[in-house]
N, C-alpha and C positions, 0 to 999 in steps of 0.2 A: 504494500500500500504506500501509494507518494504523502508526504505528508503537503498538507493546505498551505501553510508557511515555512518560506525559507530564506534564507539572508539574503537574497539578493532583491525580495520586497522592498517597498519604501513603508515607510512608516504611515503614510496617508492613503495607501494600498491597503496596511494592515486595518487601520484600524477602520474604515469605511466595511470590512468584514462583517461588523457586526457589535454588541456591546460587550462580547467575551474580552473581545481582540482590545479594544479601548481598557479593559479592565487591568488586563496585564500590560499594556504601554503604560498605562500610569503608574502600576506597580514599580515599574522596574527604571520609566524616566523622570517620573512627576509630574502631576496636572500641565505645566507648563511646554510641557513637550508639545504640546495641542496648536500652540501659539507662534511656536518660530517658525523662525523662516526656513530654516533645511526642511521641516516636517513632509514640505510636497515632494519634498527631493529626494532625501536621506534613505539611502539603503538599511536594513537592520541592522546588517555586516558591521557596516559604519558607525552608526549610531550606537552601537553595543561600542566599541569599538572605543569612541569618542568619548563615552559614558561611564568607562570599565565596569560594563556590565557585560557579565558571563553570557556568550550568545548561544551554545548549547544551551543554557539552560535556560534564558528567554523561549527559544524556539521549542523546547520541549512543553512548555507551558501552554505557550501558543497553540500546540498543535495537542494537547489533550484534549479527548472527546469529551464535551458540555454535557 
């Protein structure tokens, strides 16, 4: 099975997914991630990246079944 999210998503990809996906962006960037300017841009890769947030384990989250 593919999983639904993978790092090379944006982050305004991810989170227009639905309000799981917005759940865990805010977990893992902070409400404010919603607001900047990379958001339309920003790959997760990236943003994990940028954030030193663990992106294995973002994307594991992401992609557990609701």
């Amino acid at each position: 099975m593919t999983d639904k999210f993978h790092e090379h998503m944006t982050l305004s990809e991810t989170a227009k997914t639905g309000p799981q996906a917005r759940k865990v962006i805010e977990k893992f960037f902070g409400k404010d991630c919603f607001t900047c300017p990379g958001f339309a841009a920003e790959p997760l890769f990236l943003g994990a990246r940028m954030h030193a947030v663990n992106l294995d384990q973002l994307l594991a989250e992401l992609n557990e079944p609701e």
